[in-house]
Backbone as numpy.savetxt, mean C-alpha at the origin, in Angstrom:
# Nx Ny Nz CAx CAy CAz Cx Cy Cz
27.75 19.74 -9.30 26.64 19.15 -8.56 25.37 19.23 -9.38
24.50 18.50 -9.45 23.40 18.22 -10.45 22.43 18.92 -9.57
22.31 19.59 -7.90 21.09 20.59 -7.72 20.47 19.23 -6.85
20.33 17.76 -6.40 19.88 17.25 -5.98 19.97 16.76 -4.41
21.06 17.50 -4.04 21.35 17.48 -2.62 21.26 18.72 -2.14
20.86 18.70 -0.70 20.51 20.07 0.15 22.01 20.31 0.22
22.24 21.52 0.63 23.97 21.99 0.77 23.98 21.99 2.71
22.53 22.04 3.18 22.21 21.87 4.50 21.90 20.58 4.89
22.08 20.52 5.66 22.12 18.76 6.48 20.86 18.56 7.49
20.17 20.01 7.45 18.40 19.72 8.41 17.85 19.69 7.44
17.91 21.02 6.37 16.78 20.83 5.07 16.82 19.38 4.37
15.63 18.82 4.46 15.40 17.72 3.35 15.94 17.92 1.78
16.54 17.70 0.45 16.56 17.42 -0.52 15.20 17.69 -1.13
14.30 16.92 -0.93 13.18 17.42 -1.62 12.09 17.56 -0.87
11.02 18.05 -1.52 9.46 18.59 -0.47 8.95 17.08 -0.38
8.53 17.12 0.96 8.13 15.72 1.14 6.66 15.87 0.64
6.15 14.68 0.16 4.96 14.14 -0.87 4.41 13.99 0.73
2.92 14.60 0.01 1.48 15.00 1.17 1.08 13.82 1.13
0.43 13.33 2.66 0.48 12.05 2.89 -1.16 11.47 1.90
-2.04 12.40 1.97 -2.91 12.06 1.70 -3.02 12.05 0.03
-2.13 12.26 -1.24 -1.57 11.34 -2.03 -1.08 10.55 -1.97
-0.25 10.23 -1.07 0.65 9.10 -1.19 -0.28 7.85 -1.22
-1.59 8.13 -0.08 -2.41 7.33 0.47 -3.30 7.23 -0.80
-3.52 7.94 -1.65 -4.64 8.57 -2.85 -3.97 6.90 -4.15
-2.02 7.33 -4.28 -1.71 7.02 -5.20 -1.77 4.96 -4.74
-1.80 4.60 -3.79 -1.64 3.27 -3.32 -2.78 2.61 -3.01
-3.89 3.16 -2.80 -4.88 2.78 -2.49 -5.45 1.36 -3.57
-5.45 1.71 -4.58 -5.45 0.59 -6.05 -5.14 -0.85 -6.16
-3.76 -0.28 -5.81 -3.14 -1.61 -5.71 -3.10 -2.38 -4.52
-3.07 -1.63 -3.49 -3.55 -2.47 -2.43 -4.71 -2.96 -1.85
-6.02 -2.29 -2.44 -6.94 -2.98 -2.46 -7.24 -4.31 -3.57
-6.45 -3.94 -4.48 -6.19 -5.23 -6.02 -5.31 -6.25 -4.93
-4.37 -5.83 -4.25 -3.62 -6.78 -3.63 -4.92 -8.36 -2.58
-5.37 -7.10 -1.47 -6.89 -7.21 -1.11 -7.72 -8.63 -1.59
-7.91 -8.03 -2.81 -8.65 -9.10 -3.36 -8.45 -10.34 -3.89
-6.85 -10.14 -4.40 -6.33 -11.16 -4.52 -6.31 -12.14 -3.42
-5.88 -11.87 -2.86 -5.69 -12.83 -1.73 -7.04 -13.45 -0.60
-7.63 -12.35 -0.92 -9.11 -13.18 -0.18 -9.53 -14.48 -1.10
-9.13 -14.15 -2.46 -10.20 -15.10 -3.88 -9.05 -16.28 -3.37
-7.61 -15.97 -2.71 -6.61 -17.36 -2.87 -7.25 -18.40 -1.53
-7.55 -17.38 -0.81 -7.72 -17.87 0.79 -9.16 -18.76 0.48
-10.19 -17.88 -0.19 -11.37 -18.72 -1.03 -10.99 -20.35 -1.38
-9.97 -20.32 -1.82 -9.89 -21.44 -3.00 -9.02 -22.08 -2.11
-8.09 -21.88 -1.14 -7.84 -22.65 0.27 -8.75 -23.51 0.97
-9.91 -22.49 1.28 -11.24 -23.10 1.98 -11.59 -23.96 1.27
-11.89 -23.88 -0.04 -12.37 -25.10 -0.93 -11.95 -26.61 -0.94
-10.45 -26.07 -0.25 -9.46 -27.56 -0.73 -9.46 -28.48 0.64
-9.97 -27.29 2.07 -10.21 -28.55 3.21 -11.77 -28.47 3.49
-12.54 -27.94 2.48 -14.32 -28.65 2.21 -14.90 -27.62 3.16
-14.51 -26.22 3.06 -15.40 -24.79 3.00 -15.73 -24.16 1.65
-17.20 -23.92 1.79 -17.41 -23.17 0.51 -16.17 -22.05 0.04
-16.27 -21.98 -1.42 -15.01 -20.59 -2.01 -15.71 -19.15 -1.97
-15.16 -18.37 -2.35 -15.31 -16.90 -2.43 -15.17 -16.50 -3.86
-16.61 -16.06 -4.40 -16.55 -15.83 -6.28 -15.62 -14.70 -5.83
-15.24 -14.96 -6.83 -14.27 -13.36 -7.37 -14.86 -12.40 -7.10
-16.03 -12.02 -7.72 -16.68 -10.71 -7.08 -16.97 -10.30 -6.13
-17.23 -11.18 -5.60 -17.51 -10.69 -3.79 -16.12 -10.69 -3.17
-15.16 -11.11 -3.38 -13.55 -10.94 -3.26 -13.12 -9.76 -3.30
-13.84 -9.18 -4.86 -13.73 -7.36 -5.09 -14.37 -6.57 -4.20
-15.61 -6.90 -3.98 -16.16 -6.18 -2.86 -16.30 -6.19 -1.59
-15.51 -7.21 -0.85 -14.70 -7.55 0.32 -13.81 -6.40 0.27
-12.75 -6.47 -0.75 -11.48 -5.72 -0.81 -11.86 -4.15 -0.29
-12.88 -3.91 -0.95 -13.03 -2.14 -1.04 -12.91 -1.66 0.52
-13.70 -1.89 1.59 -13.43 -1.67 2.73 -11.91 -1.84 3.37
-11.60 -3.19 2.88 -10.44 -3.93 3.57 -9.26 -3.31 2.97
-9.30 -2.66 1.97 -8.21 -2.34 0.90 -8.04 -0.81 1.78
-8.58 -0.34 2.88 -7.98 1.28 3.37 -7.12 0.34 4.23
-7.20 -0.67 5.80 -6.30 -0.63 6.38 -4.50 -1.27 5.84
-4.78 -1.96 4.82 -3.99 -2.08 3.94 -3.14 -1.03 2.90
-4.19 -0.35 2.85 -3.31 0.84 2.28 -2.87 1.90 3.32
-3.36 2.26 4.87 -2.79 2.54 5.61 -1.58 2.54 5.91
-1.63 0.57 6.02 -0.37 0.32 6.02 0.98 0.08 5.13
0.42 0.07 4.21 1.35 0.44 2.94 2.08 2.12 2.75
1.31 2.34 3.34 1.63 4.21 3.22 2.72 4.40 4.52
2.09 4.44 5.51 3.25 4.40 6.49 4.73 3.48 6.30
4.93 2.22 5.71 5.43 1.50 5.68 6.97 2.60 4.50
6.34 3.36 3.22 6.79 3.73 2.18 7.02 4.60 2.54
6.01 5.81 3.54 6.81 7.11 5.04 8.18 6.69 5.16
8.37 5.77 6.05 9.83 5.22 6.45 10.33 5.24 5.86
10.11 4.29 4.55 11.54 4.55 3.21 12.01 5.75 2.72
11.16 6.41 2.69 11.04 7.83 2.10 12.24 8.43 3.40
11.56 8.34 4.68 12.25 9.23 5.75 13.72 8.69 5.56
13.86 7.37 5.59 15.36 6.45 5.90 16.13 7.30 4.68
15.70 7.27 2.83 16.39 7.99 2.02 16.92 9.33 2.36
15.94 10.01 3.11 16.43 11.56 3.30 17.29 11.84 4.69
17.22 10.88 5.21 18.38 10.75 5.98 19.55 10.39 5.77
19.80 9.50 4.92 21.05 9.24 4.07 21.82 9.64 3.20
């Protein structure tokens, strides 16, 4: 056995990762995600004759908008995490 399975079936396999890294390590990209998609939704508006959204203000849209997104990215990756250690 390579040491990677519990020999107990309540103990988890490994120490579960503190939520408030998990939330620390995702935050980035899901606020990059964030912004992406406001600058696409921008350039949507443009095409049925609403002003666009510069890029920068896209970035600084994101920063607020990029926690409930990473909220939900975190909980979402909880589950996977929980579903693996159940299996």
């Amino acid at each position: 056995m390579s040491g990677t399975r519990s020999p107990s079936r309540t103990a988890p396999a490994t120490r579960p990762r503190s939520p408030w890294k998990l939330r620390l390590l995702l935050w980035p990209f899901a606020t990059a995600a964030v912004a992406v998609n406001l600058f696409l939704l921008g350039l949507i508006g443009v095409s049925v004759g609403l002003s666009g959204i510069a890029p920068v203000t896209a970035l600084w849209l994101s920063l607020p908008l990029g926690l409930p997104a990473t909220w939900a990215a975190a909980r979402w990756v909880d589950g996977l995490i929980a579903e693996a250690n159940r299996g």
